[in-house]
N, C-alpha and C positions, 0 to 999 in steps of 0.2 A: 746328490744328483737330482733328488727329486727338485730341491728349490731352484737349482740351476733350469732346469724343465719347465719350471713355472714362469718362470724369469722369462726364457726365450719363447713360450708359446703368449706372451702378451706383449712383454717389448722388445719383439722379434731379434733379437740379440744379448750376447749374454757380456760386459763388458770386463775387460781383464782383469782376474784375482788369483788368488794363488790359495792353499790351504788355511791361511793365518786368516786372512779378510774374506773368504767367500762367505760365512754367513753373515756377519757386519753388511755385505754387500747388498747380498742376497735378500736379506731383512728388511733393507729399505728398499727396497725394488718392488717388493712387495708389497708394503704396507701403500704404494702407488697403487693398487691395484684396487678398484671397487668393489665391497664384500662381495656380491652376488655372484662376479664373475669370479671370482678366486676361489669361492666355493665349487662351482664348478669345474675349475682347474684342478683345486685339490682333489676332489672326487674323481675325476679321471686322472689324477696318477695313482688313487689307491687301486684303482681298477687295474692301472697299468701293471701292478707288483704280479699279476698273473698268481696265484694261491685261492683257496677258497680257507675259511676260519672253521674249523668244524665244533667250537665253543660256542654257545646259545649265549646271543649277547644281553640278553634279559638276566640271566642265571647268569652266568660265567663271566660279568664286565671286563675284569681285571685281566680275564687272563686270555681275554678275546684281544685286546690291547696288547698285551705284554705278546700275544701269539703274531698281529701282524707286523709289531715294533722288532721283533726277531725273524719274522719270513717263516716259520714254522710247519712242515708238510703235515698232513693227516696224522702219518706214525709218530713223528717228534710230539704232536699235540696228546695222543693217546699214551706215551711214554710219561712226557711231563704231567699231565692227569695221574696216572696212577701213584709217580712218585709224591706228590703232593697228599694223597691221599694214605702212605702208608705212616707210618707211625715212629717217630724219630726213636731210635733206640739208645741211650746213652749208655 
C-alpha cells in the first residue's frame, strides 16, 4: 500500500493492477520519480506508519529495521529484546 501511496501522491493516479503486477507496476512508476522527491515521499510514508522505534538506531541497526519492517509497539520491541538476549538452551 505504501508504493501504491507513492505512485498516486506524484502521478496522481494509480493505474490498474491486481496482486501479481502491482509491484512490477508500482516499480516502474517509481523509478519515474526524481530521487529528491521520492525521498521525500518515502519519508512521509514512514512517518505515515504512525509508531515510534524505541531501538537506538546507532546501537540497535538491525533491529530498528526489522522493528519498523514488522510495525512493532514498545512492548513487542521490549519482548523481542529480551528474548534475543536470553540464551538458547538445547
Amino acid at each position: 500500500s505504501e508504493y501504491k501511496n507513492i505512485v498516486k501522491q506524484y502521478h496522481k493516479e494509480i493505474p490498474e493492477m491486481n496482486s501479481f503486477n502491482q509491484f512490477k507496476i508500482c516499480s516502474s512508476l517509481i523509478s519515474q520519480i526524481p530521487s529528491k522527491i521520492l525521498n521525500e515521499l518515502f519519508i512521509n510514508q514512514l512517518k505515515n506508519r504512525g509508531m515510534k522505534n524505541y531501538f537506538s538506531t546507532k546501537i540497535y541497526a538491525p533491529f530498528h529495521q526489522l522493528s519498523l519492517a514488522l510495525q512493532l509497539g514498545k512492548k513487542e520491541q521490549e519482548i523481542l529484546f529480551q528474548n534475543l538476549k536470553t540464551p538458547i538452551n538445547l
